[in-house]
ROKOLSE-285116 format. One record per residue (C-alpha): residue number from 1; residue in three letters; x, y, z. Coordinates in steps of 0.1 Angstrom, whole numbers, plus 5000, padded with zeros to 4 digits. Layout:
[rec NUM 'ALA' [X Y Z]] ...
REM end
This chain:
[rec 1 'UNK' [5000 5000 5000]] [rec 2 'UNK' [5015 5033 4985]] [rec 3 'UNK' [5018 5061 5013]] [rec 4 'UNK' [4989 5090 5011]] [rec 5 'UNK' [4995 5114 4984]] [rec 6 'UNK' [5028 5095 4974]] [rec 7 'UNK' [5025 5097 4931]] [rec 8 'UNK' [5032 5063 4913]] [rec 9 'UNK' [5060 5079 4900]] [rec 10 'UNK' [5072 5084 4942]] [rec 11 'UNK' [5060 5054 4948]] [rec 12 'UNK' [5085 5039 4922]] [rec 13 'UNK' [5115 5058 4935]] [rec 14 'UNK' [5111 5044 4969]] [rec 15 'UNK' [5110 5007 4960]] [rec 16 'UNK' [5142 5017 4940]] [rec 17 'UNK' [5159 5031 4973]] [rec 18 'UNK' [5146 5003 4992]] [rec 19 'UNK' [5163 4977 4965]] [rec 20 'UNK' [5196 5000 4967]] [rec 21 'UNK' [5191 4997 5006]] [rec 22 'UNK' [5196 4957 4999]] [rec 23 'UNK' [5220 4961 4978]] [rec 24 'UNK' [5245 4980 5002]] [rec 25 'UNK' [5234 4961 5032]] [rec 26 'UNK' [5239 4929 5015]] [rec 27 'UNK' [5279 4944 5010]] [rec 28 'UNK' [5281 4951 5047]] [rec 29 'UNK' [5270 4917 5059]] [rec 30 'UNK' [5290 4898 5036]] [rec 31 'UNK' [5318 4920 5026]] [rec 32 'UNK' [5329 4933 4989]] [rec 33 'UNK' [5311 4915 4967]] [rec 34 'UNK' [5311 4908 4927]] [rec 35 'UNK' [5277 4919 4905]] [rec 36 'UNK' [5273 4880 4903]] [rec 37 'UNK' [5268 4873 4943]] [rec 38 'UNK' [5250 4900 4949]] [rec 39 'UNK' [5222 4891 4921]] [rec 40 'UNK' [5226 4859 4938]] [rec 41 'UNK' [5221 4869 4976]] [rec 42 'UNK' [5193 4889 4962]] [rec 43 'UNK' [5169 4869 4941]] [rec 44 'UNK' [5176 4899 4911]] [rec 45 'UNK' [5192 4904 4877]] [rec 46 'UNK' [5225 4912 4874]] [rec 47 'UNK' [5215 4943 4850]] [rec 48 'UNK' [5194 4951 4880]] [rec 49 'UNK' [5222 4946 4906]] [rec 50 'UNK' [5246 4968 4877]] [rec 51 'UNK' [5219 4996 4881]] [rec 52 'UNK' [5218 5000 4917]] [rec 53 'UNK' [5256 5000 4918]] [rec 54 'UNK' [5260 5026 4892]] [rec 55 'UNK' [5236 5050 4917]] [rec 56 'UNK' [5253 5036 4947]] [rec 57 'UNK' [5288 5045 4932]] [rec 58 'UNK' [5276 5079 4921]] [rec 59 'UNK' [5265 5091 4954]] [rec 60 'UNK' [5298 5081 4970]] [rec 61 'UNK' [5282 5051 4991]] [rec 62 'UNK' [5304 5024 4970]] [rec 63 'UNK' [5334 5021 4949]] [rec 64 'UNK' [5349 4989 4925]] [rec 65 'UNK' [5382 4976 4934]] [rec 66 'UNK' [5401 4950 4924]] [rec 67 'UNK' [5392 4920 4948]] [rec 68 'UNK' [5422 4907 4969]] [rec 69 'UNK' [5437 4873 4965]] [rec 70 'UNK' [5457 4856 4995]] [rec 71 'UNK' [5479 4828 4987]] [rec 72 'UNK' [5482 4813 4947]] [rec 73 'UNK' [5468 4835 4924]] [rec 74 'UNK' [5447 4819 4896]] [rec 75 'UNK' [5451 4828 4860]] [rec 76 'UNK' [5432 4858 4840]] [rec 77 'UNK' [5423 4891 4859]] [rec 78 'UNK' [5412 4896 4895]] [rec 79 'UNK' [5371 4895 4899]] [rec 80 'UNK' [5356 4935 4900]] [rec 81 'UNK' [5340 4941 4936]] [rec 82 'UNK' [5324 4964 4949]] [rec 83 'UNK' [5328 4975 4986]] [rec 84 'UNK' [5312 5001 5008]] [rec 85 'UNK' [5335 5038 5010]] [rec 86 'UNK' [5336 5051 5046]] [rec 87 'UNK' [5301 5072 5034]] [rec 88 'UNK' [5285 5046 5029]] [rec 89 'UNK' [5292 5028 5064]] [rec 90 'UNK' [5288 5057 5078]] [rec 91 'UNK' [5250 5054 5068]] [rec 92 'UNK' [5243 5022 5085]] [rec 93 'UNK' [5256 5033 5116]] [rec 94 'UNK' [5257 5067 5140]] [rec 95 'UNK' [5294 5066 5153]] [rec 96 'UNK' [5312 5091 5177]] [rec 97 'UNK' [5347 5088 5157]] [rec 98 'UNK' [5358 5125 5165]] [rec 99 'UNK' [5350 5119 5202]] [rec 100 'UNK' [5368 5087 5202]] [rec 101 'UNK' [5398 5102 5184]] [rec 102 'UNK' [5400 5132 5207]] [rec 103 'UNK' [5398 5110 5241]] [rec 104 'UNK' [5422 5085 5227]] [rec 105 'UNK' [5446 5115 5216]] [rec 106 'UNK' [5441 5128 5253]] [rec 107 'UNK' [5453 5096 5268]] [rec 108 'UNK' [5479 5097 5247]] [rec 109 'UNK' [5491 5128 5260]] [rec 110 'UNK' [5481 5131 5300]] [rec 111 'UNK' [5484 5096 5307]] [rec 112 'UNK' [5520 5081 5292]] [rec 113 'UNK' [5519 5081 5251]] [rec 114 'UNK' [5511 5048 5231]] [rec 115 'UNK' [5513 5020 5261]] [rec 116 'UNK' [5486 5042 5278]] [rec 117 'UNK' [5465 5040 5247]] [rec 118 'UNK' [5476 5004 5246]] [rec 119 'UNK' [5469 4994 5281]] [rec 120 'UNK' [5431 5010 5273]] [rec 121 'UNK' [5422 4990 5242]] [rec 122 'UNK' [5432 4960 5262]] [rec 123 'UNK' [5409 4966 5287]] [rec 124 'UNK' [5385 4979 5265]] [rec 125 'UNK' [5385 4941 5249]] [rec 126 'UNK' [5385 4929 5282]] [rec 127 'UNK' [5356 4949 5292]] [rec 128 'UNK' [5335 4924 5264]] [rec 129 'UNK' [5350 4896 5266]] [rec 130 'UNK' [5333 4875 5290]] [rec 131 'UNK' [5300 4867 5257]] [rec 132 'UNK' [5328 4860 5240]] [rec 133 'UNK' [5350 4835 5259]] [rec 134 'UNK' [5314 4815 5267]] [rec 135 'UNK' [5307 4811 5234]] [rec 136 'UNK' [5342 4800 5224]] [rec 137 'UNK' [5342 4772 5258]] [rec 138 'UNK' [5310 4755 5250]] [rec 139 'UNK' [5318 4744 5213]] [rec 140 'UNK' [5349 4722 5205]] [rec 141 'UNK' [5384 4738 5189]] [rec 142 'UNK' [5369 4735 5153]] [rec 143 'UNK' [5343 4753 5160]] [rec 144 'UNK' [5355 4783 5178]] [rec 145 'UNK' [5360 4800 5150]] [rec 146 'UNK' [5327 4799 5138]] [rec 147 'UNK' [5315 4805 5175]] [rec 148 'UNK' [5339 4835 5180]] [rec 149 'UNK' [5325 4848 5142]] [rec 150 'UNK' [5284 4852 5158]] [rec 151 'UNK' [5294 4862 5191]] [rec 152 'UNK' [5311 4891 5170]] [rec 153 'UNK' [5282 4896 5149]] [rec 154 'UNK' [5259 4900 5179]] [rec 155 'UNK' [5278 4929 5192]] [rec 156 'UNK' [5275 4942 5150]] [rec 157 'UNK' [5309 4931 5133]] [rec 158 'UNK' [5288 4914 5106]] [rec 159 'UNK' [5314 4886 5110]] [rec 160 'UNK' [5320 4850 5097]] [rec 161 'UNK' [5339 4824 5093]] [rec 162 'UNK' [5355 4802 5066]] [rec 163 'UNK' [5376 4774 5056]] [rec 164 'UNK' [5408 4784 5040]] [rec 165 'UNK' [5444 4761 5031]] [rec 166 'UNK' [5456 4751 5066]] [rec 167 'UNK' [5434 4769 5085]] [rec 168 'UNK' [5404 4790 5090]] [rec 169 'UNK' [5396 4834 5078]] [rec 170 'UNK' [5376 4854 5109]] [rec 171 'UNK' [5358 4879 5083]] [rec 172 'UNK' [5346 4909 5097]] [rec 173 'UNK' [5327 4933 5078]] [rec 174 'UNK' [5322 4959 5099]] [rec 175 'UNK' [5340 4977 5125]] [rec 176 'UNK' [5323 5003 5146]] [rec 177 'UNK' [5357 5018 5152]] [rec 178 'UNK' [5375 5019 5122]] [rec 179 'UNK' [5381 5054 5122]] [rec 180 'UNK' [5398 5058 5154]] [rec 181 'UNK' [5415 5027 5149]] [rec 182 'UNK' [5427 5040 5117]] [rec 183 'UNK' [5449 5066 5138]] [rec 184 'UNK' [5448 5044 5166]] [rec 185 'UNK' [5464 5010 5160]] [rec 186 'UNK' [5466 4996 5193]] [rec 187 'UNK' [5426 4986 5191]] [rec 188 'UNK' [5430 4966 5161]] [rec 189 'UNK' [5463 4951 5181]] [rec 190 'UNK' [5445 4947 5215]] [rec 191 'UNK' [5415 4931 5193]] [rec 192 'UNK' [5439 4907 5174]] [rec 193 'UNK' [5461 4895 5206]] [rec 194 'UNK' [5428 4887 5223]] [rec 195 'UNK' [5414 4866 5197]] [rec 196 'UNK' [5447 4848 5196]] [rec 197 'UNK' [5442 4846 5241]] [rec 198 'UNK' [5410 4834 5229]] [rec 199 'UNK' [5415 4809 5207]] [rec 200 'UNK' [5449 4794 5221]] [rec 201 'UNK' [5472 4802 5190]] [rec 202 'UNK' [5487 4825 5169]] [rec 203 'UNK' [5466 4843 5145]] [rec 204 'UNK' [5475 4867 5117]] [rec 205 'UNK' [5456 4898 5108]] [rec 206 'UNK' [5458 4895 5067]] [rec 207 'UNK' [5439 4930 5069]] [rec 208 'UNK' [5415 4956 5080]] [rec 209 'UNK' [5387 4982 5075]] [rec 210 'UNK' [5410 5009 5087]] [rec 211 'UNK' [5436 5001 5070]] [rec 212 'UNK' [5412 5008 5038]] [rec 213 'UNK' [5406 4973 5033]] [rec 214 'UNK' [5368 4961 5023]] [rec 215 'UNK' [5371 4937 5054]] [rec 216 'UNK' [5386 4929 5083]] [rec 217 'UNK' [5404 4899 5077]] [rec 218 'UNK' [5419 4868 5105]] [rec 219 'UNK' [5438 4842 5096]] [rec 220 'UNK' [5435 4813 5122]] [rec 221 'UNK' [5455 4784 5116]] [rec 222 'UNK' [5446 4746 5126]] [rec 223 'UNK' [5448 4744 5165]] [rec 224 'UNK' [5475 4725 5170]] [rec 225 'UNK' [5479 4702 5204]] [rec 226 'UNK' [5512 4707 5211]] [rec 227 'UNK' [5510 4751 5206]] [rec 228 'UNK' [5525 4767 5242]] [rec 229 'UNK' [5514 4793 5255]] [rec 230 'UNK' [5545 4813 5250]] [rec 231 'UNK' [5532 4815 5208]] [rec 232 'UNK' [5496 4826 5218]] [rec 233 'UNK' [5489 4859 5205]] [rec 234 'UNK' [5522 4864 5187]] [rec 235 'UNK' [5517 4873 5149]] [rec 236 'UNK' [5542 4857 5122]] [rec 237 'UNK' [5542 4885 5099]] 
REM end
């Protein structure tokens, strides 16, 4: 039923922004995705899923980018993707990022420099971790991944999990703090030792949202028996 006084021509353009609605939602929730998947996810045409994205990349919301390959790369030229531009998460979510980024800058400078704004994203991921360390006991190793990946979403990291050579990818595709953690590293670090606390081994952060990647990306090799503790939370790279 068509609102009061909306014209069919109205009436159009709002199924049209609800469609375009899908389309960059579906990119949040799953991360940057090809014309192809998203007609997929979406029960539409992929001249239909082209259409939206055009409008969506006009008004700044999305841009195409090569999509990133980790480990072998297969022959012929990377897939086109499309991933949401800082606007365009910035329209699924109200975020206090210049508050964050003053108070952060603050500790910085009252309270001791980067360990102060170190020793406060650790307990900041402290502070939360208690959903998260029940989820992760009550399922077996293989699982805590996946476990680990809808605690996360709960709290609105849109995050998943999936197999990958030797291991397992913690996807999350979206981060409420990106932009201070874009001139704050130490929450991406605090966040990354504690999944490694978390999930009793190393892990490797492959890359993230405010680093200007479409997704934050874990990689979480096979739980081995025999890892110490002395490795947890180290990264490789």
């Amino acid at each position: 039923m068509k609102n009061v006084g909306e014209s069919p021509h109205e009436e159009l353009a709002t199924g049209e922004r609800s469609t375009r609605n899908r389309v960059a939602r579906s990119i949040l929730d799953h991360g940057p995705s090809t014309v192809a998947e998203l007609a997929e996810r979406l029960g539409l045409t992929q001249a239909a899923v082209r259409r939206h994205l055009d409008t969506l990349t006009t008004d700044g919301v999305v841009e195409a980018r090569d999509r990133r390959v980790y480990g072998a790369r297969t022959r012929g030229r990377p897939a086109k993707v499309f991933a949401l531009t800082d606007c365009g998460r910035d329209a699924f979510y109200q975020s206090y990022d210049q508050l964050a980024v003053d108070a952060l800058r603050w500790i910085g400078e009252k309270e001791g420099g980067d360990e102060a704004i170190a020793a406060f994203a650790r307990a900041r991921i402290a502070a939360q971790a208690g959903a998260y360390r029940k989820a992760v006991e009550a399922v077996p190793p293989e699982k805590r991944a996946e476990a680990l990946a809808k605690a996360l979403s709960a709290d609105g990291y849109a995050a998943t999990a999936r197999s990958a050579p030797v291991g397992e990818q913690l996807c999350q595709h979206h981060c409420p703090v990106a932009h201070a953690a874009e001139r704050f590293p130490q929450l991406c670090e605090a966040e990354t030792e504690f999944f490694a606390e978390l999930l009793g081994t190393h892990v490797q952060r492959l890359a993230t949202i405010a680093h200007g990647d479409g997704v934050c990306t874990t990689f979480i090799p096979k739980i081995s028996h025999h890892a110490s503790a002395s490795t947890s939370g180290r990264n490789p790279a």
